[in-house]
N, C-alpha and C positions, 0 to 999 in steps of 0.2 A: 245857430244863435242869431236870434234878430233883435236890434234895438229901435222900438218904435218911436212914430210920433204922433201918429193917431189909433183908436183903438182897435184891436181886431178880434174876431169868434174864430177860436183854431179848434175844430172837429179831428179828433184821431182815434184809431181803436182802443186807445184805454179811457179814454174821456173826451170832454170836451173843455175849453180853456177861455175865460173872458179876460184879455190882454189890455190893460192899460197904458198911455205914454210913458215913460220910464221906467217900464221893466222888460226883463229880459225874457225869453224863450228857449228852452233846449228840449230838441226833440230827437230823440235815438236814431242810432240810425236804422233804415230798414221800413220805419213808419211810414203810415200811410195817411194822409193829412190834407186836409182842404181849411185854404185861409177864406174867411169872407169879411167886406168891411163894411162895419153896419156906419160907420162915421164920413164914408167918402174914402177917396185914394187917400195914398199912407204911404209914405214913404220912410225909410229904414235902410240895417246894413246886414247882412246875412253874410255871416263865417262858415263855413262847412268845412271839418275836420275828417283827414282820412290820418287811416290807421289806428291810432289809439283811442281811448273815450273821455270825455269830460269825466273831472272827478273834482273831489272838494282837495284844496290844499291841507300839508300837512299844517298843523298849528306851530307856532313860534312865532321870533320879533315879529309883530307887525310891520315898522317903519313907516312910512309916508302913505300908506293904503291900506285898509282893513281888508280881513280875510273873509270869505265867503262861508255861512255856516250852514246847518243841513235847516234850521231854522226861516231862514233867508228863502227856502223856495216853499210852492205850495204845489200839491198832485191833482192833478183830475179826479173827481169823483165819478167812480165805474159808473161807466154808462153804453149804451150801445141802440141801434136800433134795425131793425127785423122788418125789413118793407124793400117791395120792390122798386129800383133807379132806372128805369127802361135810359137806356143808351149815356150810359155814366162811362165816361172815359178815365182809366188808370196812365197818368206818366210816371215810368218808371226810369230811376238815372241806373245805369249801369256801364261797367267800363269806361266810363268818361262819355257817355252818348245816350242819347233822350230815346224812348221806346212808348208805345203806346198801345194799350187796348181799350175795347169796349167791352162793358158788360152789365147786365139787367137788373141785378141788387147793388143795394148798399154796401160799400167797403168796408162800413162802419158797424162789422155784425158780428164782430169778436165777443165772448161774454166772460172768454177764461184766459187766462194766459201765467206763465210761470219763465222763469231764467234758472237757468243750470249754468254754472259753470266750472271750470278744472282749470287748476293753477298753472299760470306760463310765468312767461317773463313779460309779456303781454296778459295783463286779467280781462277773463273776460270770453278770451278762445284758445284753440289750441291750432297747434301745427298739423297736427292728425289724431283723431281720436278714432279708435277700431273697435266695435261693437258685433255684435253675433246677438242673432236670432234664434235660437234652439226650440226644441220641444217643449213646452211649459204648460201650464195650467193658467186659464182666465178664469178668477172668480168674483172680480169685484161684481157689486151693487150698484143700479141706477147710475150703471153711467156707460157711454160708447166703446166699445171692447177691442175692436182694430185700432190703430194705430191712428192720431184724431189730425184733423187738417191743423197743418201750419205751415211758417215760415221760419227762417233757418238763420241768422249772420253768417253762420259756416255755409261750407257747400257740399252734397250730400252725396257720395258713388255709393250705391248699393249695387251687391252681385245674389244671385240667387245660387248655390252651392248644389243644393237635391229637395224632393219634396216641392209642396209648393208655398204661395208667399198669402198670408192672412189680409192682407190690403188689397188684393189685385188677384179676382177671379181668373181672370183669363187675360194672357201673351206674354208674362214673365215669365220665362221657363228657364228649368236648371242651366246655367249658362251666358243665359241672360245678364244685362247689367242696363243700371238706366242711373243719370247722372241730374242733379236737381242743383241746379247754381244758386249761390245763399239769394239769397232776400224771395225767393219761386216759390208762391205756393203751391201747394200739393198736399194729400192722404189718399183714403182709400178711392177705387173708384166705385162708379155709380152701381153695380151689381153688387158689389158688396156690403155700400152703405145699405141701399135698398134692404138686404137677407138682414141684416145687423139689425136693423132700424125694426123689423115685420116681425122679429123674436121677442122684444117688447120688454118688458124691464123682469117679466120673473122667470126668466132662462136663469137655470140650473149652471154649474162649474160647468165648464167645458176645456176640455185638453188639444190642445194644438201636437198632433204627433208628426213624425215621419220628414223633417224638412228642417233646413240650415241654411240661414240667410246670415250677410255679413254688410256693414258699413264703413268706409272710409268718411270720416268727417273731417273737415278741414276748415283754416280759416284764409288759405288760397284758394284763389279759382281756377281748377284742371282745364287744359286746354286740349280741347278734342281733336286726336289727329287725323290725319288725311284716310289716313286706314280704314278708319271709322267710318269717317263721314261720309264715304264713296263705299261701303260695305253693301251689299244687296243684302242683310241680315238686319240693316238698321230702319227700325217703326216707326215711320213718316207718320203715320195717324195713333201715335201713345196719346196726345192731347184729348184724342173723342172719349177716353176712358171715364174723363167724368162730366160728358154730355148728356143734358137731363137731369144734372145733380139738381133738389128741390130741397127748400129746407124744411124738419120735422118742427121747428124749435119750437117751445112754446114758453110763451113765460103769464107773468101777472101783469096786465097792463096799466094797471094803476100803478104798478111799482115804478114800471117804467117813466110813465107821466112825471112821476117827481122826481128823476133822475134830470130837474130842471140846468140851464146854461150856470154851472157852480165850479169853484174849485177849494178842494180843504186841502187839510194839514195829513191827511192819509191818501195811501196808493189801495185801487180796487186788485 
């Protein structure tokens, strides 16, 4: 949460945000977000919250301060864009420490996104959530059939059981396990998307048989032990899996153009 005093453009993957002095900003965590100031330096206070999320109070007395209503904020109108950042660096916080990469597109190229979540005593995640990948049938329509890139608030242990894994052509093999820390993107890798992508939108049902995948989801982060990490079994180069990845996307780009610097009363 920041509280400004000059104005600033905050760009994130579900919109973009025109921030005036005296209001406020919250942006989830996990987001991916460049401030710019079209006004000169800004100065402000930035609260960052671990553990639980911002949420609206419940209603009752008032007293000396009014309460916050759902009224009171406004959401980014879905926006994104689809062009390549030649050498755009990502700072990511994790564990209490600053991390950093480079990379050739825009962060800003999400076009869908959705939240699931399962009741705790914390809303929002769970302690462990256990999932299986079985035999099934893909039949949807016009839309990407493997497992779709994203990112996670949990953290993700998958193991490969028998059979093999619909995301990952080649080096997950039965036995296997590969462990994705919340906020890491990931999906399939580049061999796959590729096959995926060259079937085109009027491929028939197709049936996933012969193979049993399972996931540990968490809203801890597993700590890798020494066992592991000194194992002659463990794949130094998993990363090159989606070297090459290119995007197909296409959209309208006139749609896009009037996807201008706005914010309304609805989430994309």
């Amino acid at each position: 949460t920041a509280f400004l005093i000059t104005g600033l453009w905050i760009t994130t993957e579900c919109g973009r945000l025109q921030v005036s002095p005296g209001e406020i900003v919250v942006l989830p965590q996990g987001f991916r977000f460049v401030v710019d100031l079209p006004d000169g330096p800004s100065r402000g206070y930035v609260a960052e919250v671990f553990g639980t999320h911002f949420q609206l109070p419940d209603l009752g007395p008032i007293g000396a301060n009014g309460l916050a209503a759902s009224r009171d904020f406004l959401a980014p109108t879905a926006w994104f864009e689809d062009c390549p950042r030649s050498g755009f660096t990502i700072i990511q916080k994790f564990g209490g420490e600053l991390f950093n990469a480079r990379q050739d597109f825009s962060p800003f190229n999400v076009v869908a996104w959705h939240v699931l979540t399962a009741p705790t005593d914390k809303p929002g995640v769970a302690l462990l959530d256990f999932v299986i990948f079985p035999p099934r049938w893909l039949v949807a329509e016009h839309t990407f059939r493997p497992p779709y890139y994203h990112r996670n608030c949990m953290s993700e242990f998958m193991g490969l059981i028998y059979g093999g894994y619909e995301a990952k052509a080649d080096g997950f093999l039965p036995g296997g396990a590969s462990l994705h820390s919340c906020m890491t993107p990931h999906g399939p890798d580049t061999k796959t998307y590729e096959a995926t992508v060259a079937r085109g939108n009027e491929a028939g049902p197709h049936k996933i048989t012969d193979t049993m995948a399972f996931m540990f989801e968490s809203c801890l982060m597993p700590r890798t032990c020494p066992w592991a990490l000194d194992s002659h079994f463990r794949d130094l180069d998993y990363y090159q899996c989606w070297i090459g990845l290119k995007s197909h996307f296409s959209h309208d780009k006139t749609d896009v153009k009037s996807n201008d610097l706005q914010n309304g009363n609805k989430s994309g």
